[in-house]
Backbone as CSV, one residue per row, in Angstrom:
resi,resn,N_x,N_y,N_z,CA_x,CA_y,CA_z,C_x,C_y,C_z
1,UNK,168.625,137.137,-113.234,167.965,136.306,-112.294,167.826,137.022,-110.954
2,UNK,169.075,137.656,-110.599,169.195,138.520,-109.313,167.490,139.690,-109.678
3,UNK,167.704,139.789,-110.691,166.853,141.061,-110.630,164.722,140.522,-110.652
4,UNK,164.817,138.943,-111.384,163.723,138.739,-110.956,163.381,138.352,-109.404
5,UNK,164.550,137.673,-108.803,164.175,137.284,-107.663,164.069,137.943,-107.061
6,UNK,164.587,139.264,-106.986,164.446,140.885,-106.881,162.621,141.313,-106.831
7,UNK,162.535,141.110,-107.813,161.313,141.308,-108.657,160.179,140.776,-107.453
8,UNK,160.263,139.203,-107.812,159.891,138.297,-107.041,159.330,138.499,-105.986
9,UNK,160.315,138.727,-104.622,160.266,139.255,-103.629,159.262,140.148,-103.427
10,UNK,159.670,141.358,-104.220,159.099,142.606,-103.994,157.634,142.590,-104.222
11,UNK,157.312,141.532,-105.193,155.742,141.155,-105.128,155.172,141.063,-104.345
12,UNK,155.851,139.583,-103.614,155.714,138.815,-102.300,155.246,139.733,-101.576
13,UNK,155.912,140.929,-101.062,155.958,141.489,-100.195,154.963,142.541,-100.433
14,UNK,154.400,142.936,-101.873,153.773,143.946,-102.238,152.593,143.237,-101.329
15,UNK,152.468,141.913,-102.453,151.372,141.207,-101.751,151.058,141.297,-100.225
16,UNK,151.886,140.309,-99.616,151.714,140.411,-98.287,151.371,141.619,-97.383
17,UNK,151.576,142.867,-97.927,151.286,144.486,-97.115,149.878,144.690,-97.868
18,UNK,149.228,144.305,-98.937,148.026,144.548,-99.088,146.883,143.896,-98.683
19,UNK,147.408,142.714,-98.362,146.432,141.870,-97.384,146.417,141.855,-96.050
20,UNK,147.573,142.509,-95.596,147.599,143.126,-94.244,146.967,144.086,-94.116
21,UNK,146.708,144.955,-94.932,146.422,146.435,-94.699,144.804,145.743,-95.033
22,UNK,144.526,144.825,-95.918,143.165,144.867,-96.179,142.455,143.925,-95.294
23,UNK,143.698,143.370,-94.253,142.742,142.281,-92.995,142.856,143.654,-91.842
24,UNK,143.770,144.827,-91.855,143.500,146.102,-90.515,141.891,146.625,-91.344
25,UNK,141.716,146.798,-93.000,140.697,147.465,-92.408,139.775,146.463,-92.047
26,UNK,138.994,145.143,-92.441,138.510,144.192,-92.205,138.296,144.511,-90.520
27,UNK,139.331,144.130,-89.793,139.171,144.096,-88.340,138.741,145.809,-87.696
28,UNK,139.328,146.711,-87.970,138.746,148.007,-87.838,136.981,148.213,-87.312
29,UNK,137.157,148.574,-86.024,135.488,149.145,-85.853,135.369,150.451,-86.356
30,UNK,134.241,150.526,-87.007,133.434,152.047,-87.307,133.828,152.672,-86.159
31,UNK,133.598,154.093,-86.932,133.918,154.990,-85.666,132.601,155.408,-84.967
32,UNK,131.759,154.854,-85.255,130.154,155.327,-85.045,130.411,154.217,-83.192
33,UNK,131.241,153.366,-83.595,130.788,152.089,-82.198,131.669,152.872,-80.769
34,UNK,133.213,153.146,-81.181,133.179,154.010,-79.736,132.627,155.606,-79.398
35,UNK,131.894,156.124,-80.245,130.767,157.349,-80.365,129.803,156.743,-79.779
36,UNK,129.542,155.900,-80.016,128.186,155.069,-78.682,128.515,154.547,-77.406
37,UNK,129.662,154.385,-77.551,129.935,153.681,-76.052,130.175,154.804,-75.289
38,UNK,131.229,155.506,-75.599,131.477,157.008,-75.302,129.730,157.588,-74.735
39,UNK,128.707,157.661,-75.687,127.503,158.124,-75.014,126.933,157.658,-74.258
40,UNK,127.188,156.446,-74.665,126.511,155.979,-73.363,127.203,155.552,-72.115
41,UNK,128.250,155.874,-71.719,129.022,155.843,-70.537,128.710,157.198,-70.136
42,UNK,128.595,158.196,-70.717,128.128,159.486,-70.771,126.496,159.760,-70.024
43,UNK,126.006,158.726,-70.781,124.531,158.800,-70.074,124.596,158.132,-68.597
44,UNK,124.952,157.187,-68.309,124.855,156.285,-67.331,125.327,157.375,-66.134
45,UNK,126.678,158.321,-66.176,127.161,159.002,-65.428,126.103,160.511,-65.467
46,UNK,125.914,160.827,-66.174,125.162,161.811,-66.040,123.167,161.750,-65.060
47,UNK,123.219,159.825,-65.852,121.992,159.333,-64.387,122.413,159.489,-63.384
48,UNK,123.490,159.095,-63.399,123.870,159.310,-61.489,124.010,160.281,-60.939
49,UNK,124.516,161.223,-61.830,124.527,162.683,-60.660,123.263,163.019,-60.440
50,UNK,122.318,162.820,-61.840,120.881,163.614,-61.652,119.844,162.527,-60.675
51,UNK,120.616,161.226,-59.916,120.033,160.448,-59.358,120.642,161.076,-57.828
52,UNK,122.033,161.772,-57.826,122.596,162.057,-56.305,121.432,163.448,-56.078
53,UNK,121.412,163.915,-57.189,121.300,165.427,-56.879,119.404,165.316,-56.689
54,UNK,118.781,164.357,-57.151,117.327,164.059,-56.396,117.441,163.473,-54.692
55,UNK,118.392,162.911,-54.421,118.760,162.176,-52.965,118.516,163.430,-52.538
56,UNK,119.785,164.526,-52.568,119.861,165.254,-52.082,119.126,166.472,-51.885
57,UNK,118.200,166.571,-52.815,116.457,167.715,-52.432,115.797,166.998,-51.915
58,UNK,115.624,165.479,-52.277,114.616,165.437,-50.897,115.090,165.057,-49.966
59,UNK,115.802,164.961,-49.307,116.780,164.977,-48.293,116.498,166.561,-47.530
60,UNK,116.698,167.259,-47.833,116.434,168.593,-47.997,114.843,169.055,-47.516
61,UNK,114.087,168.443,-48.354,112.426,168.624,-48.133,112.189,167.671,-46.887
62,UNK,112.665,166.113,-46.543,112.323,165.793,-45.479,112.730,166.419,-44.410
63,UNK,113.870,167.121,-44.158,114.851,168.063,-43.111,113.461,169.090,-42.743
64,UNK,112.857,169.517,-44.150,112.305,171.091,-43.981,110.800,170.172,-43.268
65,UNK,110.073,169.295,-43.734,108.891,169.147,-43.214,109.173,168.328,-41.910
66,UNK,110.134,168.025,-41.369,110.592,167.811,-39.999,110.458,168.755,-39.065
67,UNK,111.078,169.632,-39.715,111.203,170.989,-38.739,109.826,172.033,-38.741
68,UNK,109.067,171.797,-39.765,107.393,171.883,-39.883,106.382,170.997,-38.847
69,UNK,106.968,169.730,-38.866,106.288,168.988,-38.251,106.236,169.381,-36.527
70,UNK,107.535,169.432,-36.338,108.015,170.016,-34.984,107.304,171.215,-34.722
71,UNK,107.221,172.138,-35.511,106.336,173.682,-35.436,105.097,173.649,-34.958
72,UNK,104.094,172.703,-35.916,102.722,171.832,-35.971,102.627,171.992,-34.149
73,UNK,103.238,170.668,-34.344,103.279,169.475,-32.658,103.196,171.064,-31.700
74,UNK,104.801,172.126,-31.762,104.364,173.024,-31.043,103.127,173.575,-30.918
75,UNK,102.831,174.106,-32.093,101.414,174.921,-32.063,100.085,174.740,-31.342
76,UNK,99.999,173.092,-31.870,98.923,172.163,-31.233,99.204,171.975,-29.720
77,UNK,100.331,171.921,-29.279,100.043,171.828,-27.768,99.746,173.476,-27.099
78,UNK,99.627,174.250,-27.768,99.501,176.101,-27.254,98.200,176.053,-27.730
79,UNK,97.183,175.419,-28.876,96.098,175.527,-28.990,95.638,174.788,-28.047
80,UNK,95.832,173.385,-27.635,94.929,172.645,-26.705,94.955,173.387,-25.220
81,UNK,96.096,173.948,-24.927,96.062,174.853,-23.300,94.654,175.987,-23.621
82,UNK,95.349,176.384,-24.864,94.251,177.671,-25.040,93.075,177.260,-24.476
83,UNK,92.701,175.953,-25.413,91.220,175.550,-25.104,91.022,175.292,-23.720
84,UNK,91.804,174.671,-23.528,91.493,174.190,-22.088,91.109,175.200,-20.896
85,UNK,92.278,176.491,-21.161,92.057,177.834,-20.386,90.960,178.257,-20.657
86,UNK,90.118,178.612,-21.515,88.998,179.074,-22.398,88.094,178.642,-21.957
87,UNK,88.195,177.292,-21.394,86.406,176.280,-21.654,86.673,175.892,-19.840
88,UNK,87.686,176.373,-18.991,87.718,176.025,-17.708,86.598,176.697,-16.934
89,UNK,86.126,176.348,-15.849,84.278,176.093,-15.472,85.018,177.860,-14.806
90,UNK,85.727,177.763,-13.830,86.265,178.860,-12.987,86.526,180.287,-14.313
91,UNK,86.597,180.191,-15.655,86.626,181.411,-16.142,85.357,181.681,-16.836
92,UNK,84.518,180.987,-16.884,83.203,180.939,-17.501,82.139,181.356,-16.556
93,UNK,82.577,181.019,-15.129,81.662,181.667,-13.853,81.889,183.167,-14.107
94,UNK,83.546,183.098,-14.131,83.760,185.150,-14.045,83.207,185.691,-14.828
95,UNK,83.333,184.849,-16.363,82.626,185.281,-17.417,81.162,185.984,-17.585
96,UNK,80.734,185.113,-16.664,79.011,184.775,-16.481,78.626,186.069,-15.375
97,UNK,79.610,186.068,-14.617,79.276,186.612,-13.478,79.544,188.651,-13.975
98,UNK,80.429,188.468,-14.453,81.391,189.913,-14.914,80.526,190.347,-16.026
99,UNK,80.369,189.865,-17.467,80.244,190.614,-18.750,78.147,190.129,-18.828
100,UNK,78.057,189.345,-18.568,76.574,189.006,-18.382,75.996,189.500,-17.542
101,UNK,75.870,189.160,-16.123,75.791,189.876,-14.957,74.437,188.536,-14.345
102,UNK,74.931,187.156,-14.611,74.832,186.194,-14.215,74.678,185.800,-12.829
103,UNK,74.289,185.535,-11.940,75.170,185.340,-10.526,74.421,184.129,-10.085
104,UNK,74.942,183.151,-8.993,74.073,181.199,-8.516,73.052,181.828,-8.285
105,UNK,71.995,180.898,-8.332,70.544,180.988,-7.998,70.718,180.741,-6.077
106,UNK,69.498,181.711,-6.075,69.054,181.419,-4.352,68.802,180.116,-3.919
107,UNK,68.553,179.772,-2.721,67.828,178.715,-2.515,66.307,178.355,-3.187
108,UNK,65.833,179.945,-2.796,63.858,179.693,-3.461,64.368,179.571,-4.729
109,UNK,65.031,179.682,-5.133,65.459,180.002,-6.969,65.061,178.379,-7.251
110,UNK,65.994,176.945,-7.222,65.765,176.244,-7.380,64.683,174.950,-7.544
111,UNK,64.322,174.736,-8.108,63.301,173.693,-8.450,63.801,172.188,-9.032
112,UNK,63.748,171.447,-8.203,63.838,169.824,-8.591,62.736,169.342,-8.916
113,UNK,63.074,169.088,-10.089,61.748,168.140,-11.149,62.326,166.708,-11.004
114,UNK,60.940,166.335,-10.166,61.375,164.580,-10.239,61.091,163.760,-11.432
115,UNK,61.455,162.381,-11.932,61.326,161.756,-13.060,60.310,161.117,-13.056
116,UNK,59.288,161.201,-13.819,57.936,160.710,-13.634,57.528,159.326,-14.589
117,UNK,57.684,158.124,-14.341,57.963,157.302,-15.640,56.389,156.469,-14.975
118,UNK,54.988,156.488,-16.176,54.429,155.990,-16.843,53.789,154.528,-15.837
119,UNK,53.116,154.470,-15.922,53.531,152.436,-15.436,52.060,152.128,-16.164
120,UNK,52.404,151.349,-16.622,51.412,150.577,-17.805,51.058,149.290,-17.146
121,UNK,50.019,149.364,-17.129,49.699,147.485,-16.748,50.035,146.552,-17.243
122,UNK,50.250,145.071,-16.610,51.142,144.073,-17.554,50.227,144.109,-18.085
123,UNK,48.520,143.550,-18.316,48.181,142.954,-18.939,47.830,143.940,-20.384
124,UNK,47.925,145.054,-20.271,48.501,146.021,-21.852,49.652,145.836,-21.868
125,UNK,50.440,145.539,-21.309,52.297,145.514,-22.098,52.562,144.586,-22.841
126,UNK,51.891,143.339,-23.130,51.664,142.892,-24.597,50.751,142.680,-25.472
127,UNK,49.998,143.914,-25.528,48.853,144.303,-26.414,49.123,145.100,-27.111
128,UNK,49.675,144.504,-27.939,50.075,145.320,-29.296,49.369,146.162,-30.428
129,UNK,47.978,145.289,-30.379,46.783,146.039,-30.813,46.541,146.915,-30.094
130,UNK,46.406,146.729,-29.132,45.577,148.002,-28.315,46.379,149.039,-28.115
131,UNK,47.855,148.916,-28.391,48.602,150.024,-28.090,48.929,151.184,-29.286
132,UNK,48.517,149.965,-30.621,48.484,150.630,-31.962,47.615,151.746,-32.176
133,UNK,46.283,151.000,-31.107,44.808,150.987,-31.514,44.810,153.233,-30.697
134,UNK,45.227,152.926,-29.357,45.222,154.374,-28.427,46.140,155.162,-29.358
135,UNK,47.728,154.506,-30.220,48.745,155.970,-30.345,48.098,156.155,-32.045
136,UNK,47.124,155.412,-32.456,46.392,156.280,-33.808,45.126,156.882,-33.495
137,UNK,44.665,156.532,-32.506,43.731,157.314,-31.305,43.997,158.980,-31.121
138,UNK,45.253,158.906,-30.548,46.467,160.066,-30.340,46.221,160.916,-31.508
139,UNK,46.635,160.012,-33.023,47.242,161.133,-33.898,45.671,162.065,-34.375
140,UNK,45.017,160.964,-34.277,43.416,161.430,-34.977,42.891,162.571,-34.445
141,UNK,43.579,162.649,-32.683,42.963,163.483,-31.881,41.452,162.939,-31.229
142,UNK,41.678,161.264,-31.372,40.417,160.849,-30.382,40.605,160.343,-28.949
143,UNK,40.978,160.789,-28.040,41.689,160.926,-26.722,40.609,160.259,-26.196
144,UNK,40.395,158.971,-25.538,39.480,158.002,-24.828,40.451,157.565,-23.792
């Protein structure tokens, strides 16, 4: 009797360790699931550096076209003097006067042309015919 209850037992117990062992593998994850998590904690960290390390070139490129921009701004204010020196009335006289051989007009030199404006009679300034009628007159070459 000792030896079945012996027996017995040892079943029991056979039992009980094979349904344990067959509810660990039951509960057991594939090894495929922390191989993914693993990658993808992997990816997420590897976005971020390649997300610091874009901060940080253009970070870099705005620094450089700053200091371009600043260059520019210089340049442009040394071109506008230029011009300004260039196109001033006092170096354009010497100019005129030196490499041309330019020099002011005399008094007899000058001639004032006065403005000579037209005067039309009212009673043609709204004769529209007749004004059609003289400037195709004009083009024909019949001058009346």
């Amino acid at each position: 009797m000792a030896r079945n209850l012996h027996q017995y037992y040892s079943e029991v117990f056979m039992e009980q360790m094979s349904s344990r062992v067959y509810q660990r593998r039951q509960v057991r994850t594939p090894i495929y699931v922390p191989v993914l998590i693993g990658l993808l904690v992997l990816a997420v960290v590897l976005f971020y550096i390649w997300q610091r390390v874009q901060v940080v070139k253009l970070g870099y490129q705005i620094e450089k076209y700053k200091i371009e921009k600043v260059e520019l701004v210089r340049k442009n204010k040394e071109l506008l003097i230029e011009v300004s020196s260039l196109t001033s009335p006092d170096r354009i006289e010497r100019l005129a006067s030196h490499r041309v051989g330019l020099s002011a007009p005399d008094r007899e030199q000058i001639v004032i042309v006065k403005r000579v404006t037209p005067s039309v009679p009212s009673e043609e300034q709204g004769d529209v015919k007749g004004m059609v009628a003289r400037f195709s007159n004009i083009l024909t070459g019949n001058r009346s």
